[in-house]
C-alpha positions, -999 to +999 in steps of 0.1 A: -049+617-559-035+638-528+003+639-539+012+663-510+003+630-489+018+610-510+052+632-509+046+632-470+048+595-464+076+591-489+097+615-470+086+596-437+091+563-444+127+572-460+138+589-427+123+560-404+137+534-423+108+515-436+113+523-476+141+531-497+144+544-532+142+538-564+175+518-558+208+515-561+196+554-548+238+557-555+233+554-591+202+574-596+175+546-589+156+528-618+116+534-611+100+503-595+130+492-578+128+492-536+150+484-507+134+476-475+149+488-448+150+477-413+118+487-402+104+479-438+112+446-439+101+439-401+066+451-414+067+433-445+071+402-425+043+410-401+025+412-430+034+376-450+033+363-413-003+372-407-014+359-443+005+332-441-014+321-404-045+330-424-041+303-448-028+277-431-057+283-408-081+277-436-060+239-447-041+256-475-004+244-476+025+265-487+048+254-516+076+271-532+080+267-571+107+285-596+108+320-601+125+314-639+105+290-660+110+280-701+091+298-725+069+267-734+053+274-703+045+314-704+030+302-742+010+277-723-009+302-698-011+327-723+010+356-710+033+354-738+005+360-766-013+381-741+001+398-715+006+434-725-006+469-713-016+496-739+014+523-748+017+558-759+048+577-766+053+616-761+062+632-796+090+652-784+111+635-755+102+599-766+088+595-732+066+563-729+036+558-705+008+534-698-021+553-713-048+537-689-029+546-658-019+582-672-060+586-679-071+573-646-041+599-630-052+627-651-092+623-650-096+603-617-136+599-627-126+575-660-103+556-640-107+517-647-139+529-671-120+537-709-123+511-735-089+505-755-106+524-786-111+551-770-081+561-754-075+586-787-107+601-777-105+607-742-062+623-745-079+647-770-109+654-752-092+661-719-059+675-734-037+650-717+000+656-725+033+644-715+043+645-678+080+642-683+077+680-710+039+683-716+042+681-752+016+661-769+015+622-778+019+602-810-009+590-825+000+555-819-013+527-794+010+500-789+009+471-768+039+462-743+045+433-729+053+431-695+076+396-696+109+402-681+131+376-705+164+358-695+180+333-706+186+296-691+226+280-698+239+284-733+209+300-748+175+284-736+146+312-737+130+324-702+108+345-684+110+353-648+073+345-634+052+378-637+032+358-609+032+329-588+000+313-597+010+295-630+042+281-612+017+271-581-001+247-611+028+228-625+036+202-597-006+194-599+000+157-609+025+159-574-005+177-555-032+153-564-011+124-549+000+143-514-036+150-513-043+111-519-065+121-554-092+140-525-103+168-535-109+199-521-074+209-516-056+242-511-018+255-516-004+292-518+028+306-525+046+338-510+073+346-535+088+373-557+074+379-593+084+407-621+069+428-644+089+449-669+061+478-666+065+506-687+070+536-663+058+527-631+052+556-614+032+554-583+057+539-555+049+508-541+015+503-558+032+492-592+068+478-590+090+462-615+098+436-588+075+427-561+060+401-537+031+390-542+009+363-524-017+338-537-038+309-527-053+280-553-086+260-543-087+234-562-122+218-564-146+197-576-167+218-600-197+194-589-191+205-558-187+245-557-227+247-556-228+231-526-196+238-505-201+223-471-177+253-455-202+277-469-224+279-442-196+285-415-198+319-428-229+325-445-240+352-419-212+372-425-216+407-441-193+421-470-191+456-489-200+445-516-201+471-546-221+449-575-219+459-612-251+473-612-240+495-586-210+511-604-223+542-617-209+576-610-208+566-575-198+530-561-228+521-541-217+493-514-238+471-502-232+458-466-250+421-474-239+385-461-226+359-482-261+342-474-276+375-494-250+378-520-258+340-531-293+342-535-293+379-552-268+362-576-245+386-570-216+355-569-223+322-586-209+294-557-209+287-520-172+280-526-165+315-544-186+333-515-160+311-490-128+320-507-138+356-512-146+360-472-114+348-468-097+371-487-116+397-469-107+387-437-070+386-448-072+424-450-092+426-417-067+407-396-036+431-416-053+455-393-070+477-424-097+497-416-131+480-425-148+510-431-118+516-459-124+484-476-149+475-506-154+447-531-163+452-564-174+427-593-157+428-627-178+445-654-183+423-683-161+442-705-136+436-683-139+402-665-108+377-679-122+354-708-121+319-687-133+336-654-163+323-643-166+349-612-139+375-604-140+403-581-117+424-565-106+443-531-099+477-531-089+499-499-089+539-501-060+552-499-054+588-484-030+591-511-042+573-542-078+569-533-098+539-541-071+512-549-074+472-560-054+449-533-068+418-543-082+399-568-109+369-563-114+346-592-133+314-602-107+308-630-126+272-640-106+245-649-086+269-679-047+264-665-050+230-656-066+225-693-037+251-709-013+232-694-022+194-704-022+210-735+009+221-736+027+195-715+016+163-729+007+155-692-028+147-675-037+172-649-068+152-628-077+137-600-088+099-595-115+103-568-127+064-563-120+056-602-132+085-613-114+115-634-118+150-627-104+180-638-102+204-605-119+242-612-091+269-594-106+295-567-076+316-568-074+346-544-042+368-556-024+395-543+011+418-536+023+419-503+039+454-511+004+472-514-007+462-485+026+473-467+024+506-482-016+510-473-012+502-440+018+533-437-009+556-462-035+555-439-020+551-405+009+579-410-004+612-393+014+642-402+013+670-368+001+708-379+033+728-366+033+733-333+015+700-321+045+673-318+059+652-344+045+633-369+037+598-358+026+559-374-001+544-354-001+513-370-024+486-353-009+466-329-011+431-345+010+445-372+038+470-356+073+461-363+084+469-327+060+460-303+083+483-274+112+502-265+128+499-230+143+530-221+162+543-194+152+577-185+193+592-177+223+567-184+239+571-149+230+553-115+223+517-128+199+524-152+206+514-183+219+476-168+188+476-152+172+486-187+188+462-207+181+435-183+145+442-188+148+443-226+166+408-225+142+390-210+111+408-231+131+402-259+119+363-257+088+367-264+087+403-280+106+424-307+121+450-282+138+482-292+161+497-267+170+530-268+192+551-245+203+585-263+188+619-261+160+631-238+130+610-224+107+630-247+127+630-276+129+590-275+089+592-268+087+609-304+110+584-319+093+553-308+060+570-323+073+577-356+086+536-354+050+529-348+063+515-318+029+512-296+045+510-260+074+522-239+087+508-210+108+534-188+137+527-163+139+555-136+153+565-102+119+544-084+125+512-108+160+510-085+136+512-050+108+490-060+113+472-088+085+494-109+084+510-145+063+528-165+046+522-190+035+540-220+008+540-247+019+556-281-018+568-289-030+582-257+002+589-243-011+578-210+011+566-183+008+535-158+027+521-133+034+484-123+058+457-113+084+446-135+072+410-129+039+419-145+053+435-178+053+404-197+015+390-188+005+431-193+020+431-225+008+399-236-026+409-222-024+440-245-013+428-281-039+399-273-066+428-264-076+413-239-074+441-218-076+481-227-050+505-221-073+521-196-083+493-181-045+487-163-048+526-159-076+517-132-054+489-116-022+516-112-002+509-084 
């Protein structure tokens, strides 16, 4: 973990308003608690927006379901009897962590690799202690469940959703007849979820309340051998990281789907499908490939009723090698749970005859990816060579540009804000007026805004302006008439920077 990064990008995205917190800040914040601010939340909606286009592209349809839901159902899908992490508590201050976290913090080579019996072992061993007064820990290991309880009217007992799968599966008997009993069908869900975690500590990677974002396949289990939109993408290559290949190091390998199938490395055509489009979700957020692996669940660790499951991690500057995503064939368990349970059948009557739908679920927080695209695209200057600066990509910058006048005097700023008007129809446009030219430059870097568009004493003459590329800091100069085709020809990259340097006027 590289906490002077991490401290770094805090700082940062607290100044720029992007992040804020723990909140209420004015009452000394409670840990896993965030505001968005104006720039954060911008982001985060570039974000949902691109996953959202992602899964509507690939016939899923969005639904919104409860956030608060009777306890009959959490006892249904199994997170009341179930859903817990492992505790320990410091002997001295009372202090209580999650021991598996706390391990993988303290001995970043066990991370995600300790059994639950030997947690004991491995505190001893290593001569973990308490990070609020590094005294040692009790004995005990207990198990906390994350359920954040409420209560419905005069006294009926609830939990608000610690995910937004197992509400996605309750209106099934409503899906299968908007989907006229044909199956395969899809449906996600963008929508906040809680966990009452124990002591989250590491920002926006583990929050008490977060977004998160996840699609449900439901299909045929006759039919996942043989998924006709397999071969669409069956050429295409993933880092795969096997379990054979998790060692002491994480070997990837860069195989298709096609590969991956007949090494038996996944089980389906329609598990290879859904996890290349959960990998292509992260592509198209703008992260990095080369930052991106997949990696199986070991057996000791893959969920009872998973019939395939892997996950995506990205590496963090910050936290390293972190999971995003995870990709599961969860078989026809919730649909089964939840009959159970309700009383109610939960199939589909394809042509007069029944079937229970197996779930491809792909499942994620929108927060991590936020915060891993500010991780890895924040750039921190050595003193002495400018300011620090957020290059995010430009698919997914808040601001896309920022007019500026270059003095407020002599028509400028009208002519300025008449610019930004008419941008503003088909961009999100920041315009700025105060301070120096080069001191708004800096500004609109540390926004990650990628381009400025500057109003001077020749704009007045001959209707030109400037424009400028965060990155390069290179200059060009054009019509005003051409800024919106440029711009659009830009953000579409269609054309290069350089390549309207050439064609200058």
């Amino acid at each position: 973990m590289n906490n002077e990064h991490l401290q770094n990008v805090i700082s940062f995205v607290s100044q720029k308003g992007f992040i804020w917190g723990p909140e209420p800040e004015i009452y000394n914040g409670l840990s896993g608690f965030y505001t968005y601010g104006p720039l954060g939340k911008l982001l985060k909606n570039k974000v949902e927006d691109t996953i959202r286009k992602d899964f509507v592209r690939s016939e899923f349809f969005e639904v919104e379901c409860p956030i608060v839901l009777p306890k009959k159902v959490w006892e249904a899908s199994g997170h009341l009897g179930g859903f817990s992490d492992p505790m320990v508590e410091c002997t001295k201050c009372e202090s209580r962590f999650r021991i598996d976290e706390l391990i993988g913090e303290k001995v970043p080579e066990l991370k995600d690799k300790v059994k639950a019996e030997d947690y004991q072992k491995v505190i001893k061993k290593h001569k973990i202690m308490c990070p609020s007064c590094n005294e040692l820990f009790k004995e005990e290991i207990t198990q906390h469940s994350l359920m954040l309880k409420t209560t419905i009217g005069m006294g009926t007992e609830a939990y608000c959703r610690p995910e937004t799968a197992t509400a996605s599966y309750l209106p099934f008997p409503r899906y299968a007849d908007f989907f006229r009993h044909k199956l395969p069908f899809g449906v996600f869900q963008i929508g906040k979820a809680f966990r009452n975690e124990i002591s989250p500590r590491q920002y926006l990677i583990r929050l008490r309340e977060f977004t998160q974002a996840e699609g449900q396949l439901f299909m045929n289990p006759d039919e996942k051998k043989s998924f006709y939109k397999f071969d669409l993408i069956s050429d295409n290559k993933l880092p795969l990281v096997p379990e054979k290949n998790q060692g002491k190091e994480f070997k990837i390998d860069e195989i298709s789907l096609k590969q991956a199938l007949s090494k038996k490395y996944i089980k389906s055509k329609a598990y290879g499908w859904t996890l290349n489009l959960a990998y292509d979700l992260y592509v198209n957020l703008g992260i990095p490939k080369e930052r991106i692996r997949i990696r199986q669940h070991r057996k000791d660790e893959m969920a009872f009723y998973a019939d395939d499951a892997w996950d995506i991690e990205v590496n963090l500057n910050s936290f390293g090698w972190q999971e995003m995503c995870g990709v599961h064939d969860r078989t026809d368990y919730d649909l089964v749970q939840h009959e159970k349970f309700s009383g109610k059948k939960l199939e589909v009557n394809d042509n007069g005859i029944k079937i229970k739908p197996h779930v491809l679920e792909i499942a994620f927080g929108t927060d991590r990816p936020v915060f891993a695209l500010l991780d890895i695209f924040y750039e921190k200057k050595e003193e002495g060579q400018g300011k620090s600066i957020l290059s995010l990509p430009l698919e997914i910058c808040p601001i896309q540009a920022a007019v500026l006048p270059l003095f407020r005097k002599d028509n400028m700023p009208e002519t300025a804000k008449l610019i930004a008007e008419n941008l503003r129809e088909e961009f999100s446009i920041k315009y700025d007026e105060t301070q120096s030219i080069g001191k708004r430059y800096l500004r609109a870097a540390e926004e990650a805004i990628p381009f400025c568009v500057t109003v001077d004493y020749d704009t007045l003459k001959d209707k030109t302006v400037t424009l400028r590329d965060r990155d390069s800091e290179k200059q060009v100069r054009f019509k005003i008439d051409d800024l919106n085709e440029t711009l659009k020809s830009l953000f579409s990259k269609t054309k290069t920077f350089d390549e309207l340097e050439a064609k200058t006027i």
